[in-house]
C-alpha positions as CSV (number, residue, x, y, z in Angstrom):
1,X,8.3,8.4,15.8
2,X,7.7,6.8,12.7
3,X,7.1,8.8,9.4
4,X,5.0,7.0,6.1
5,X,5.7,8.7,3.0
6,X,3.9,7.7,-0.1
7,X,4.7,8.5,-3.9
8,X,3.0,7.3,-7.2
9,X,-0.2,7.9,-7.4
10,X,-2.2,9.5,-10.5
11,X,-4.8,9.4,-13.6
12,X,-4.6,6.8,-15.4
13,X,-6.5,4.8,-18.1
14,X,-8.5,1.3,-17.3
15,X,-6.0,-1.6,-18.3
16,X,-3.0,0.7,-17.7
17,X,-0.7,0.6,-14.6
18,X,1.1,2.2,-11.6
19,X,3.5,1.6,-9.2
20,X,3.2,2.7,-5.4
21,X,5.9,3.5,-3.2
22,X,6.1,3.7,0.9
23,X,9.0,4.6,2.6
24,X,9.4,3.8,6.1
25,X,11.4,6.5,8.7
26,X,12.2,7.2,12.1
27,X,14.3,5.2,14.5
28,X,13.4,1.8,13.0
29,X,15.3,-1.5,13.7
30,X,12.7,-3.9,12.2
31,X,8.6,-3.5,10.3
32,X,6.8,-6.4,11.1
33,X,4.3,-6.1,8.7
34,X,3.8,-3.2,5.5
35,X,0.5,-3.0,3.9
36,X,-1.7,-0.7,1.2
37,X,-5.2,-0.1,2.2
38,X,-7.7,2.2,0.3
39,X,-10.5,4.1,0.7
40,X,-13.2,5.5,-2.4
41,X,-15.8,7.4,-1.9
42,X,-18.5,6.8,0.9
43,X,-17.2,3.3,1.1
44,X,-14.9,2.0,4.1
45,X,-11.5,1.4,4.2
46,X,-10.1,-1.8,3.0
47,X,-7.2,-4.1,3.1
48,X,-5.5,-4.2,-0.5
49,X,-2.4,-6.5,0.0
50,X,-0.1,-6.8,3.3
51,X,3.3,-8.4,3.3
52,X,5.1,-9.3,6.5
53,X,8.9,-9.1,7.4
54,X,9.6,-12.7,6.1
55,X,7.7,-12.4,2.7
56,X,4.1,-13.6,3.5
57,X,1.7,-12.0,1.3
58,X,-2.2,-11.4,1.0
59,X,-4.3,-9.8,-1.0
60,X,-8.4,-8.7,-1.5
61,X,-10.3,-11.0,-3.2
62,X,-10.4,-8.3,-5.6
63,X,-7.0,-7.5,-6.6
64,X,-5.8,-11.1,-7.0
65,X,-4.1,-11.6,-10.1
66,X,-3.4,-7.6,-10.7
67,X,-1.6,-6.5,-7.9
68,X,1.2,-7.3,-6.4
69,X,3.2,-6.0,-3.4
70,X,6.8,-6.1,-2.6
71,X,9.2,-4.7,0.0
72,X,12.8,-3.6,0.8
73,X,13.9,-4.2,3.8
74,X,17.1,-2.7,3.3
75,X,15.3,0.6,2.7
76,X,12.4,0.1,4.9
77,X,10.0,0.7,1.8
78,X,6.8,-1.4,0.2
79,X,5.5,-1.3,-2.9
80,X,2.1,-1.9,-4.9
81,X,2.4,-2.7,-8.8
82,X,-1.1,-2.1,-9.9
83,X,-1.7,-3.8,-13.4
84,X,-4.7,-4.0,-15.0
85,X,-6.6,-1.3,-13.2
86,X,-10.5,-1.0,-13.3
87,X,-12.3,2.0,-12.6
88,X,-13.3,1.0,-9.3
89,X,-10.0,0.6,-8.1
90,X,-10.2,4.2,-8.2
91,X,-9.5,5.3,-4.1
92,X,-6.9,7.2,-1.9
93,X,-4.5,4.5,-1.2
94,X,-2.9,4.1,2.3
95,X,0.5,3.1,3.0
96,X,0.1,1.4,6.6
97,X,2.9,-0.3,8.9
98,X,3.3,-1.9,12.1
99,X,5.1,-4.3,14.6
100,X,8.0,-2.1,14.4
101,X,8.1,-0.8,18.5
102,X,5.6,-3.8,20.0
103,X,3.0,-5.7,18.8
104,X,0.4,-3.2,18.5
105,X,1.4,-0.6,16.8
106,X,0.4,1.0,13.7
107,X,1.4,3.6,11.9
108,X,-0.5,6.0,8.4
109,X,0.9,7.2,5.8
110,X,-1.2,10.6,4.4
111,X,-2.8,8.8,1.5
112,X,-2.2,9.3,-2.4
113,X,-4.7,9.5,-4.8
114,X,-5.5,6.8,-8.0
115,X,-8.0,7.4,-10.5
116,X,-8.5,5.2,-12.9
117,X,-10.9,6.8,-15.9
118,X,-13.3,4.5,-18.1
């Protein structure tokens, strides 16, 4: 089985920063892909950035510029620099990672709140 933990959430002012950490356990030989979503209030969850094995990254629309996600293979853990951050990136942000026994599956990590005040 396959454990997400996440660290680095918080408060913190508009225009400041965080950095998000996921680390990846369990018997793991290889993570296809890593990936942050998030979820605010009343609103669905969405994709924030995804980054596969070999380095291929996206992002939302709305995070373009800001954030940007990284991973370590070595160490089976992804990150999420978050610069710039507006209010409504404000969410519980999910750590979320698959491909690693077949194709299809996909693994949660329990979520860590960011608040960003105005």
């Amino acid at each position: 089985q396959v454990q997400l933990v996440e660290s680095g959430g918080g408060l913190v002012q508009a225009g400041g920063s965080l950095r998000l950490s996921c680390a990846a356990s369990g018997s793991i030989f290889s993570i296809n892909f890593m990936g942050w979503y998030r979820q605010a209030p009343g609103k669905q969850r969405e994709l924030v950035a995804r980054v596969t094995g070999g380095g291929s990254t996206n992002y939302a629309d709305s995070v373009k510029g800001r954030f940007t996600i990284s991973r370590d293979n070595a160490k089976n853990t992804v990150y999420l620099q978050m610069n710039s951050l507006k209010p409504e990136d404000t969410a519980v942000y999910y750590c979320n990672a698959g491909g690693i026994y077949n194709n299809y599956d996909n693994y949660w990590g329990q979520g860590t709140q960011v608040t960003v005040s105005s």
